[in-house]
C-alpha positions as CSV (number, residue, x, y, z in Angstrom):
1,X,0.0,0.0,0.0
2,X,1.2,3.1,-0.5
3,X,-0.5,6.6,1.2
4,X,0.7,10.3,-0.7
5,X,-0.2,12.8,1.9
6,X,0.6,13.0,5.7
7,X,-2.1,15.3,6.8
8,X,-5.1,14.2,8.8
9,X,-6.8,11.9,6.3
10,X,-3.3,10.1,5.4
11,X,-2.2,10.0,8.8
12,X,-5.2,8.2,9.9
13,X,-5.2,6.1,7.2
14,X,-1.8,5.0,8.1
15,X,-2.7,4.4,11.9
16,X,-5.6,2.9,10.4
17,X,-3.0,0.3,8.0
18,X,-0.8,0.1,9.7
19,X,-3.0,-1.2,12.9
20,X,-4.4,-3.9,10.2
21,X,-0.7,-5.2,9.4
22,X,-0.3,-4.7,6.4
23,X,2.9,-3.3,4.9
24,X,2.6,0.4,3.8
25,X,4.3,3.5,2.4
26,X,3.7,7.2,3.0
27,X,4.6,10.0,0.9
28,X,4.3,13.8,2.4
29,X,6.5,16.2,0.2
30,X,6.9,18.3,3.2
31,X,9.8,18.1,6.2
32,X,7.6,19.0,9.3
33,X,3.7,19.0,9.8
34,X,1.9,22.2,8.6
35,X,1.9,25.1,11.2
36,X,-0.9,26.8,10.7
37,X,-4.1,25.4,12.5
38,X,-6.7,24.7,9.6
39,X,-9.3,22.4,10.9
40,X,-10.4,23.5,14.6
41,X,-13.3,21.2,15.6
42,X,-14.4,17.5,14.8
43,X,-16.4,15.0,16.1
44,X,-18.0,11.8,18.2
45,X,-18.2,9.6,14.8
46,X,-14.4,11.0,14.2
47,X,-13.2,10.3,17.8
48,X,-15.0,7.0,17.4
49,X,-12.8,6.0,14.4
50,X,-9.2,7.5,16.1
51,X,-10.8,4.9,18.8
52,X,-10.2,2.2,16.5
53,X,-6.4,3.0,16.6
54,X,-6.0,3.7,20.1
55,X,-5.8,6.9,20.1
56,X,-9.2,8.8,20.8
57,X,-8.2,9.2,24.8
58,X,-5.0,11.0,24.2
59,X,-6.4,13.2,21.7
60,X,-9.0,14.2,24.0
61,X,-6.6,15.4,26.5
62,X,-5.4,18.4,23.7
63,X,-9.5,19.2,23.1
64,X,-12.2,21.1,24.6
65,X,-15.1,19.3,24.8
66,X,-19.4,20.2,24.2
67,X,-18.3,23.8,24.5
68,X,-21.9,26.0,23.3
69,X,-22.4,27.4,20.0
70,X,-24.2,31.4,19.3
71,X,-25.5,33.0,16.5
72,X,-24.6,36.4,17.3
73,X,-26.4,39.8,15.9
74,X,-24.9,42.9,14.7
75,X,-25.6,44.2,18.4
76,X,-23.8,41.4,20.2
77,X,-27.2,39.7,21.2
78,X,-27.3,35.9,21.0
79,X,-30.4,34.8,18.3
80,X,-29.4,31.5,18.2
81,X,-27.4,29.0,20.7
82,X,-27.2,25.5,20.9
83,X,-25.0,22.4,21.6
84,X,-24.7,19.8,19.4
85,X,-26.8,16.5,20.0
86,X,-24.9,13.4,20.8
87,X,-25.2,11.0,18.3
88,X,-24.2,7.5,20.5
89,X,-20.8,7.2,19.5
90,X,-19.4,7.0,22.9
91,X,-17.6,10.6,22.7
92,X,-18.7,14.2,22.7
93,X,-20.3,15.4,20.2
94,X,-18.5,18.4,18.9
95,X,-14.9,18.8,20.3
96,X,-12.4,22.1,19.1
97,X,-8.7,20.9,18.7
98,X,-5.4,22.5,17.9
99,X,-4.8,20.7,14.2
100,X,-0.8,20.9,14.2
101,X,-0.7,19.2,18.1
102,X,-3.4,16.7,16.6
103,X,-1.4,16.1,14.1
104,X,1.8,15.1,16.2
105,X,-0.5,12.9,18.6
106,X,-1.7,10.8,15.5
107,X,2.0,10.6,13.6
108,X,3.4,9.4,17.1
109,X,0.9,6.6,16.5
110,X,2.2,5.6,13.5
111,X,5.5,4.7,15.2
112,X,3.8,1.9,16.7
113,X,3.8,0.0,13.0
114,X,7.3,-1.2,12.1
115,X,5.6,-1.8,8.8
116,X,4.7,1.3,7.7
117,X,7.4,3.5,6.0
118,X,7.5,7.6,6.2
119,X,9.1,9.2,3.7
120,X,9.1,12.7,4.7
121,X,10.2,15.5,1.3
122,X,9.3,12.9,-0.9
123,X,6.9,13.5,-3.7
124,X,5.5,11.3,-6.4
125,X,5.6,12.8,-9.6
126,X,4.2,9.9,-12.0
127,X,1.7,6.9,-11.5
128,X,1.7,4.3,-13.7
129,X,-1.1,1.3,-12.9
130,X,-1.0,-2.2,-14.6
131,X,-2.8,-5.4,-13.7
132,X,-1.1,-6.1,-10.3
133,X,0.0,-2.4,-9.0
134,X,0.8,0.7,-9.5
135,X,4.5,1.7,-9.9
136,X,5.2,5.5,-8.5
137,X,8.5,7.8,-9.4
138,X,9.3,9.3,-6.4
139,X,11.3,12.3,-5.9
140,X,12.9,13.5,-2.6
141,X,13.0,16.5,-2.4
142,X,15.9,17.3,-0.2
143,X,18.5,15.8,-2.6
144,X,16.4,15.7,-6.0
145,X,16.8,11.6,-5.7
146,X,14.7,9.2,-7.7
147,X,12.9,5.8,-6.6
148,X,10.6,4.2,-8.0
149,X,8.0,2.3,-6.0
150,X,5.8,-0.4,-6.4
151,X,2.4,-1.1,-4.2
152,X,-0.8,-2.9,-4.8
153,X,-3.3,-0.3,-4.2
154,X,-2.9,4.4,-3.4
155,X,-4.6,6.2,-1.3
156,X,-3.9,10.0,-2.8
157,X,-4.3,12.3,0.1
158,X,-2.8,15.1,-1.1
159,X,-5.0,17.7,-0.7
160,X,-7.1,20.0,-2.4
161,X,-4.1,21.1,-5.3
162,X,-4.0,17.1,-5.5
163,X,-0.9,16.2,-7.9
164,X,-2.3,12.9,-8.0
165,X,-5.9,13.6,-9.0
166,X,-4.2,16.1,-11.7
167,X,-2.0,13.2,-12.9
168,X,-5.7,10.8,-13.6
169,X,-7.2,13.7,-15.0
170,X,-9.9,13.6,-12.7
171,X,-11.8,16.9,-13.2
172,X,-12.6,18.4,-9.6
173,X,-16.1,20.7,-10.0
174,X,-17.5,23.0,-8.3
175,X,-17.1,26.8,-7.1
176,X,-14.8,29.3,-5.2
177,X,-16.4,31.8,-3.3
178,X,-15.5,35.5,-4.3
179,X,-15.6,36.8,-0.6
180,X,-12.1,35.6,0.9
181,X,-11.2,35.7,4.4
182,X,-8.9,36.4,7.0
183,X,-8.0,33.5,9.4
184,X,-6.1,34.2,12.6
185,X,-4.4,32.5,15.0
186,X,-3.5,33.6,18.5
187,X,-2.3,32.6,21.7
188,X,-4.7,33.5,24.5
189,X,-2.5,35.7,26.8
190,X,-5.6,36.9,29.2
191,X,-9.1,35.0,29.2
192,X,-12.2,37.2,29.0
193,X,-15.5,36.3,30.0
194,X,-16.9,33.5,27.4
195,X,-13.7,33.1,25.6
196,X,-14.5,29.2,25.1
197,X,-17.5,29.7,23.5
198,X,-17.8,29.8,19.8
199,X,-19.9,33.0,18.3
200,X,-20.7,33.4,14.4
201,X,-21.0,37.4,14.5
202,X,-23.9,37.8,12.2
203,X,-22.9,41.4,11.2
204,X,-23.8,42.3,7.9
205,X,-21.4,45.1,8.0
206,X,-18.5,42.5,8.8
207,X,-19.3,39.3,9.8
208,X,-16.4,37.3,11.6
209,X,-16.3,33.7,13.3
210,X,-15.0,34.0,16.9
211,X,-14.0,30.1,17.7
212,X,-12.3,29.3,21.0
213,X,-9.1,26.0,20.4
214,X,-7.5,24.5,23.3
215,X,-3.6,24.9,24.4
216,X,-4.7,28.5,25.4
217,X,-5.3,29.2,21.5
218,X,-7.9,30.9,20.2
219,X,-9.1,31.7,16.8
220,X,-11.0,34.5,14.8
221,X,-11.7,34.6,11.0
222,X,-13.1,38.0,8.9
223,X,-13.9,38.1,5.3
224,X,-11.8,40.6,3.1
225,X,-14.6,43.4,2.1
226,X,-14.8,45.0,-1.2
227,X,-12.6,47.9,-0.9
228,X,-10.4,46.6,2.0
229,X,-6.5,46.5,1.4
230,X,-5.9,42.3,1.6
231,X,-2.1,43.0,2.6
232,X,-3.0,45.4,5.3
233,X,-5.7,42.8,6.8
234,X,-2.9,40.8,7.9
235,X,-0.8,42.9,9.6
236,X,-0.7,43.1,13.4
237,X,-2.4,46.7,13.4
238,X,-5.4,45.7,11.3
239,X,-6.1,42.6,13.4
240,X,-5.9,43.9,17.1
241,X,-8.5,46.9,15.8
242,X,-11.1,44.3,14.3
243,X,-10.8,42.0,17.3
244,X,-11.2,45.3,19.5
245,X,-15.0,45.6,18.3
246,X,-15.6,42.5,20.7
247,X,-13.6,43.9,23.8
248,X,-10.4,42.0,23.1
249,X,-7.5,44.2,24.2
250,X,-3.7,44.1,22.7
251,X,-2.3,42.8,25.9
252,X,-5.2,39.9,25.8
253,X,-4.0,37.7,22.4
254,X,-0.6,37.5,21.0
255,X,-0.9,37.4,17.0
256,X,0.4,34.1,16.0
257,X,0.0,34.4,11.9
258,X,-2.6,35.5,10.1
259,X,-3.6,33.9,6.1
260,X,-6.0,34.7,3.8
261,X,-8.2,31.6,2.4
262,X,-10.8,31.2,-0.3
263,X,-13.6,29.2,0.5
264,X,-14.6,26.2,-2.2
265,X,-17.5,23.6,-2.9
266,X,-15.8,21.2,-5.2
267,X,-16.4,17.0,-5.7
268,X,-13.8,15.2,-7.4
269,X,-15.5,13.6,-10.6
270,X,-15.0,10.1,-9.1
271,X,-13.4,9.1,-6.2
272,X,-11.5,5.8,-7.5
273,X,-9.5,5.4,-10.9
274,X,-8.2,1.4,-11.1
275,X,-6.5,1.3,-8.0
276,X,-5.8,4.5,-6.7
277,X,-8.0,6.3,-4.6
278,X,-8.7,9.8,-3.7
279,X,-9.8,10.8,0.2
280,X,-9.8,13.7,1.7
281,X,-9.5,17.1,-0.1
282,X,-8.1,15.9,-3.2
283,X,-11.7,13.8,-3.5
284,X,-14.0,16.8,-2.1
285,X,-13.6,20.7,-0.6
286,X,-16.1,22.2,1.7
287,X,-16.7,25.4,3.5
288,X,-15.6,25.4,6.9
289,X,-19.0,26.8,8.7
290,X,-19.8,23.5,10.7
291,X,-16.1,22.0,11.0
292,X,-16.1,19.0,8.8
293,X,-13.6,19.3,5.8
294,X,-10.9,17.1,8.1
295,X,-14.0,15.2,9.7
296,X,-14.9,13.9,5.8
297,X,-11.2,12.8,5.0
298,X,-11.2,11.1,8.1
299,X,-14.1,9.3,7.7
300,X,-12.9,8.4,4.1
301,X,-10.0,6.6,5.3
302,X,-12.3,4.6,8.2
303,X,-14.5,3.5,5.5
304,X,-11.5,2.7,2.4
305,X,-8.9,1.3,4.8
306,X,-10.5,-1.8,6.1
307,X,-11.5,-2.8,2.4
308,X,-8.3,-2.8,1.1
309,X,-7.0,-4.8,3.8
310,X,-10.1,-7.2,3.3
311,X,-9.1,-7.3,-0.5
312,X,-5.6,-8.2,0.4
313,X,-6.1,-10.7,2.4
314,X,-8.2,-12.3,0.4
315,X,-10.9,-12.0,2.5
316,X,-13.4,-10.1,-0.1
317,X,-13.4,-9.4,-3.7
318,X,-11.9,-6.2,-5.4
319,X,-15.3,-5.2,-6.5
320,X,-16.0,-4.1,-2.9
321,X,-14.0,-1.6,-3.1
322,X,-16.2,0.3,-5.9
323,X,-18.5,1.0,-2.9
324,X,-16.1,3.4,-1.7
325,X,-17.7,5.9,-3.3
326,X,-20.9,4.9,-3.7
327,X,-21.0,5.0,0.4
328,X,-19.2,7.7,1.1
329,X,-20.2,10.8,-2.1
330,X,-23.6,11.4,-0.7
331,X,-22.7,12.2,2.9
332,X,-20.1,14.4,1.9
333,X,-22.6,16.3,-0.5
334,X,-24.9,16.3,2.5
335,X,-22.5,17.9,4.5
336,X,-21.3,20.1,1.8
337,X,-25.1,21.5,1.7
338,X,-25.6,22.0,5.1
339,X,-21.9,24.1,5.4
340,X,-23.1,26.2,3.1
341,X,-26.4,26.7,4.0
342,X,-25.1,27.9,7.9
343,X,-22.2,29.9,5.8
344,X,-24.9,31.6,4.2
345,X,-27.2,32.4,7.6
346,X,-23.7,33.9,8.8
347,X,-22.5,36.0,6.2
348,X,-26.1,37.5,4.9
349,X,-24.9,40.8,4.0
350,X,-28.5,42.1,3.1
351,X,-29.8,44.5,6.0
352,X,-33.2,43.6,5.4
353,X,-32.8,39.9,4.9
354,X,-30.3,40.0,8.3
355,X,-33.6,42.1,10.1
356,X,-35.4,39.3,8.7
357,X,-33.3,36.9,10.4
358,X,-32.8,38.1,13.6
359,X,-36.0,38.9,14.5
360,X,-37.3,35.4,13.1
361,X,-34.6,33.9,15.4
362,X,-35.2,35.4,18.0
363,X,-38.5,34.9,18.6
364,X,-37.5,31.0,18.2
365,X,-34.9,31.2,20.8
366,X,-37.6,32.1,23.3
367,X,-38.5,28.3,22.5
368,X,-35.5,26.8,23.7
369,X,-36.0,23.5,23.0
370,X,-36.8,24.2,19.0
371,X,-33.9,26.7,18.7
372,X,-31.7,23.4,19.6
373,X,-33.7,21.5,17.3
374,X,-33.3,24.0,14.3
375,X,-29.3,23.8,14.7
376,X,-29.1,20.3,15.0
377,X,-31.2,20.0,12.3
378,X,-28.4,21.7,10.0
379,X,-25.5,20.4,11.8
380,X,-24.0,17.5,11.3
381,X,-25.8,14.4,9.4
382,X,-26.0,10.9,10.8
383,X,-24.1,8.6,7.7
384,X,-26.2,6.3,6.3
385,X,-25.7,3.9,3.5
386,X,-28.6,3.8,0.8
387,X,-26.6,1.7,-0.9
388,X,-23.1,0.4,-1.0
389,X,-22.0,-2.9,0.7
390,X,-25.0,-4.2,2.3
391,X,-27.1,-7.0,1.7
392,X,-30.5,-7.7,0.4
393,X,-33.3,-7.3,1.1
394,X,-32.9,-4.1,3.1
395,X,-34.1,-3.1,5.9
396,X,-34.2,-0.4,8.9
397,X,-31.2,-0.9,10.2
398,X,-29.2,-1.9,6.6
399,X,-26.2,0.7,6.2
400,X,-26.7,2.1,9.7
401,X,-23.8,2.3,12.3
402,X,-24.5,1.0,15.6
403,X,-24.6,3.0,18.6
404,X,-21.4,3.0,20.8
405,X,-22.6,2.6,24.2
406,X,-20.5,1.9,27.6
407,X,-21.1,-2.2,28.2
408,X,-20.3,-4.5,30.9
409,X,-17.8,-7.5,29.0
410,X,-17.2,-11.0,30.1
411,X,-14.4,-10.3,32.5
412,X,-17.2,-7.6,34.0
413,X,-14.9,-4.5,33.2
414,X,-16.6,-1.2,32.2
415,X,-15.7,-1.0,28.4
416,X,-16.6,1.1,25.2
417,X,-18.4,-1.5,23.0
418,X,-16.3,-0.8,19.6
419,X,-13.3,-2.0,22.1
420,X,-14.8,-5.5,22.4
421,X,-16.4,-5.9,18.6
422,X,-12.4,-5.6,18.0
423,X,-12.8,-4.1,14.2
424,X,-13.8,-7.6,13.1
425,X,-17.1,-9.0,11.3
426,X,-19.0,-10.0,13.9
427,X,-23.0,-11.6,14.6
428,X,-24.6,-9.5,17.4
429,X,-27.8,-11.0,18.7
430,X,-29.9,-9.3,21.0
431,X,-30.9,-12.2,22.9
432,X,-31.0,-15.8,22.7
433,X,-28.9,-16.4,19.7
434,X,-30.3,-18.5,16.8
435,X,-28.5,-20.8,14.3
436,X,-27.2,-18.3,11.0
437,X,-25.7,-21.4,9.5
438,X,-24.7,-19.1,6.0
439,X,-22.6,-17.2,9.2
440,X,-21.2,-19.7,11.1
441,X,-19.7,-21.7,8.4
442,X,-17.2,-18.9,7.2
443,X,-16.4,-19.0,11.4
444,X,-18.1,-15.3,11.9
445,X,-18.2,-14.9,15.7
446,X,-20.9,-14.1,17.5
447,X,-22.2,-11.5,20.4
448,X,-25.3,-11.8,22.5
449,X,-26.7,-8.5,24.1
450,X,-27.6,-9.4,27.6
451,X,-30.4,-6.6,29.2
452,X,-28.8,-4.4,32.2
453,X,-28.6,-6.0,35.4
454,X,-27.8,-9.6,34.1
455,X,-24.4,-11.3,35.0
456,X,-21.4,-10.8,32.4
457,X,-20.4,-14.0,30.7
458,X,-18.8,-15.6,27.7
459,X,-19.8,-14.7,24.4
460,X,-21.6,-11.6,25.5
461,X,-22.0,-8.1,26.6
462,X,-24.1,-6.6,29.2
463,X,-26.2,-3.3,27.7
464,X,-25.5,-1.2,31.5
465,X,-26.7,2.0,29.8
466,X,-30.0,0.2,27.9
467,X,-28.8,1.5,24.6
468,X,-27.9,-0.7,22.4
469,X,-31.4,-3.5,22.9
470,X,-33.4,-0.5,22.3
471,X,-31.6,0.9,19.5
472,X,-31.9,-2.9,18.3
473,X,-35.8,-2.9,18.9
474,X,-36.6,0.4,17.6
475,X,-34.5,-1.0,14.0
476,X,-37.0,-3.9,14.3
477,X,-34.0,-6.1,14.6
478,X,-32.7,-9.3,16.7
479,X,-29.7,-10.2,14.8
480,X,-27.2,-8.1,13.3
481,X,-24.3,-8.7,10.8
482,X,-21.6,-6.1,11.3
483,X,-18.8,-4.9,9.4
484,X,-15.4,-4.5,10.6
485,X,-16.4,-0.5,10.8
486,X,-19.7,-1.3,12.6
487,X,-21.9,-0.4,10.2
488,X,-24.7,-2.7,9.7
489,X,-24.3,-5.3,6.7
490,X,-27.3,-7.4,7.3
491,X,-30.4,-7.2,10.1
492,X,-33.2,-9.9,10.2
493,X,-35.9,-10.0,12.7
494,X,-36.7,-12.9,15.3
495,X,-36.4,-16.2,14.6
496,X,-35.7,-15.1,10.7
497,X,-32.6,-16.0,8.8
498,X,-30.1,-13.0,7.9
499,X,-29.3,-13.2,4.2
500,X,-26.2,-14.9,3.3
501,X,-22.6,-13.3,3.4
502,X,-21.5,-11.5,0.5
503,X,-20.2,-13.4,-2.5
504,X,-16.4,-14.4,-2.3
505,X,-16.5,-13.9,1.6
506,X,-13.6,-15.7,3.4
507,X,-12.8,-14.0,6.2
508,X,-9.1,-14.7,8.2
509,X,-9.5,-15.7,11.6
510,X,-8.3,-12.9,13.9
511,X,-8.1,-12.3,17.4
512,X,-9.9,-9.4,19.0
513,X,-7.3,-6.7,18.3
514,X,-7.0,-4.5,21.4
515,X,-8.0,-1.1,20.8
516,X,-8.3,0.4,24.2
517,X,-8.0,4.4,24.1
C-alpha cells in the first residue's frame, strides 16, 4: 500500500493500516507537519474511528469538549445558541482541537507499526497502474533523488491542489467563493469572559467567526470586504482593531499568523481510478461553517482502509472496493449543503434579509428547546448507507452504524463496546442467539446483548446503559451482521434468517485486536 499525503486523512489512514498489518508507504513532500491550525473542531463519529487505533483518549486530553455554540447579531445579542446533540458514538459530540498538536498525537501513533514506512520531502511525480499495481516515481525533495516504487493499491491524500488527481485527469467541479477571508491565530494571553465559546458574528457590516481551540489558542476569521487592502488585513495593526469591536484588548492575544483563504465547494469527478483512490481534499472541498472538511477525510479513510485490507487478504473481492464511493459521495454532498447553508445564515450581507433573520430567530430562541432542534437540524448528518455494501433485502437498520454505548464484557470491566467488537465481522444477537448457518460456516463470531442488570459471561455483553437492545428494537431487529467499521451489513428479525454473506466472503481468523484508548 502506499498513502501520498501525511495530513489528517493520510495520517489516519496509516494508523488505520498500519494497525491492520499490512505493509505500507507514505509520501508527504513536506519536512515538518503544517503550522498553521486549519481544521479546529471535529467530532464523536471521528473520535470514534481515532478509537479504532488507540488513540481517541489521548487526543481528548489536547480538546475542549461540548463547549456552546451562538449566533450572534450585529448588536452582540445571541439569536441563536445551541450544543450539538450526541449521536451514540461513545464521545462528545463536537470537540475544538489544535490541528498541528493533533497532528503530532496521530503521527506518534504511526511509530507503533514497524511496517509502515515515512518518507518525509518525498513527492511522487508519476503513476503508472498495470494489472497487479501501481508503480510511482518518487522524488525526494531534499537531494532531488529518484525511486521508483511499487504497491498494490494508493490512497492519494494530497489535498485540495491534489498532484495525483491532476495526474488521472480527474476533473474536480465546483465553485470558489469571491468573498475571501482572514484567518487568525493567536495565543490567548488573558481569558475574557466567554472566551471558550464559539460565536458566528452575524454582522452584515462585517461578519467574523469567533472560535475558542485549546492549548490556550484561540481563533478569529473575517472576510476581506470589497474595498479593503488584503495586505494590510494581515498585519498586526489591522487585526488587534477588528478584534477590538468584541472587547479583546492588545495585551489579551498575541498574534500568531494571520492567512487569507478562499472558500470552495468542489467533488472530485470520481473518487477511484483502477487502483488508486482519492480521500480527503483531493476527493472533495467544503466550507468550513460546521467543521467537517478534516472530519470527511477522516471518515474516508475509516471506511476505504478496512476494504483494502479485506481485499488483500483475500478475504473479499476487489469489487468491494467500488463501494467506496458509492458510500461515502452522498454524505459528503450532504455535508457540503448544510456548510453552506449555515455559511450563508452567517455572512447575509443584506440588511433587510439580516432584520429578517434576527427577529425570526429570535423569537425561536424564546423556545428553547426548537432553537436546539433547528441547529441540529443543520448540523452534522447521521451517515447512512442507501446503498453500498450491504445486503439484500434491506431493511431499517441496513447501512446504519451502531450505537457506541458503555457495556459490561465477560471479565465484568466497564468498556466502550467498539473496544470488544475488535474491528472484526462480527454476529450481534440481541438475545437468545439463533443458528445463522450461511454465518457460522465462514467462522463469523458471535455476540449476544444481555439486558442491564444480568451477569457478564462468555460470548456476551451486558447493555449497563439500555442502549444498544433498544436501538436494536426500535430498528425492528434481533440479529445483526456487522462490518469491521460497525456499520450494519445485514439485520433480520426474530427467529428469521439474515441473508447470506456476500459473494467471495472468506474471512481470516483474527483475534480481537486490542483497541483500548
Amino acid at each position: 500500500m502506499a498513502v501520498i499525503g501525511y495530513g489528517p486523512t493520510g495520517v489516519t489512514a496509516a494508523n488505520l493500516l498500519g494497525a491492520l498489518g499490512l505493509r505500507v508507504v507514505v509520501l508527504e513532500r513536506d519536512a515538518e507537519i503544517y503550522s498553521r491550525a486549519r481544521a479546529i473542531s471535529t467530532d464523536e463519529e471521528v473520535i470514534r474511528i481515532w478509537q479504532r487505533i488507540g488513540l481517541a483518549d489521548r487526543l481528548k486530553e489536547d480538546m475542549l469538549a461540548e463547549r456552546p455554540l451562538d449566533f450572534v447579531d450585529a448588536r452582540g445579542r445571541t439569536f441563536l445558541s445551541a450544543c450539538p446533540a450526541p449521536r451514540g458514538h461513545g464521545h462528545p459530540p463536537q470537540m475544538f482541537l489544535y490541528q498541528p498538536a493533533l497532528e503530532q498525537v496521530l503521527r506518534d501513533g504511526v511509530d507503533r507499526y514497524p511496517r509502515v514506512e515515512i518518507l518525509l520531502r518525498h513527492e511522487c511525480l508519476r503513476l503508472r497502474q498495470d494489472a497487479d499495481g501501481v508503480e510511482l516515481t518518487v522524488v525526494g525533495t531534499a537531494d532531488d533523488s529518484v525511486r521508483r516504487i511499487r504497491a498494490r493499491y494508493v490512497i492519494a491524500a494530497d489535498g485540495g491542489s491534489s498532484l495525483t488527481r491532476a495526474q488521472l485527469n480527474i476533473g474536480y467541479e465546483g465553485k470558489t467563493y469571491e468573498d475571501r477571508w482572514v484567518v487568525i491565530d493567536t495565543e490567548m494571553l488573558k481569558p475574557w469572559p466567554d472566551h471558550d465559546r464559539l460565536r458566528f458574528r452575524c454582522d452584515p457590516a462585517r461578519p467574523a467567526v469567533d472560535c475558542p481551540t485549546p492549548l490556550g489558542h484561540h481563533r478569529w476569521e473575517f472576510p476581506i470586504l470589497p474595498g479593503d487592502d488584503e495586505a494590510y488585513l494581515t498585519t498586526d495593526d489591522a487585526i488587534y482593531s477588528m478584534v477590538a469591536k468584541y472587547g479583546i484588548d492588545r495585551d489579551q492575544i498575541r498574534i500568531l499568523r494571520a492567512t487569507v483563504y478562499s472558500h470552495h465547494v468542489r467533488f472530485a469527478a470520481r473518487f477511484r481510478a483502477g487502483r488508486v483512490f482519492l480521500a480527503g481534499d483531493a476527493a472533495h472541498a467544503m466550507p468550513p461553517w460546521i467543521g467537517q472538511g478534516m472530519a470527511a477525510g477522516v471518515r474516508d479513510a475509516a471506511n476505504l482502509c478496512w476494504k483494502l485490507a479485506a481485499v488483500l487478504r483475500g478475504e473479499l473481492p476487489e469489487t468491494v472496493l467500488d463501494s467506496y464511493e458509492t458510500e461515502r459521495k452522498p454524505h459528503v454532498k450532504e455535508i457540503t449543503r448544510r456548510a453552506v447553508f449555515t455559511g450563508k445564515l452567517i455572512t447575509e450581507r443584506r440588511l433587510t434579509v439580516a432584520r429578517i433573520r434576527d427577529t425570526t430567530l429570535h423569537a425561536l430562541r424564546r423556545a428553547s428547546a426548537l432553537s436546539g432542534r433547528l441547529v441540529d437540524a443543520h448540523w452534522i448528518p447521521v451517515a447512512r448507507y442507501a446503498k453500498g455494501f450491504l445486503a439484500r433485502p434491506r431493511t431499517k437498520a441496513s447501512g446504519r452504524q451502531i450505537p457506541q454505548p458503555w457495556v459490561t464484557g465477560p471479565d465484568g470491566a466497564r468498556v466502550r463496546l467498539d473496544d470488544v467488537l475488535g474491528g472484526r465481522w462480527l454476529l450481534l444477537h440481541g438475545g437468545r442467539s439463533a443458528p445463522q448457518p450461511a454465518w457460522d460456516r465462514p467462522g463469523v463470531p458471535s455476540l449476544t446483548v444481555l439486558p442491564a442488570g444480568s451477569r457478564p459471561a462468555e460470548g456476551a455483553v451486558v447493555d449497563s446503559d439500555g442502549v444498544l437492545l433498544a436501538w436494536m428494537a426500535a430498528h425492528r431487529a434481533a440479529t445483526l451482521a456487522l462490518r469491521p467499521d460497525a456499520y450494519v451489513y445485514a439485520a433480520a428479525g426474530r427467529g428469521v434468517p439474515l441473508p447470506p454473506p456476500p459473494a467471495g466472503f472468506a474471512p481470516a481468523p483474527h483475534a480481537t485486536a486490542s483497541t483500548s484508548s
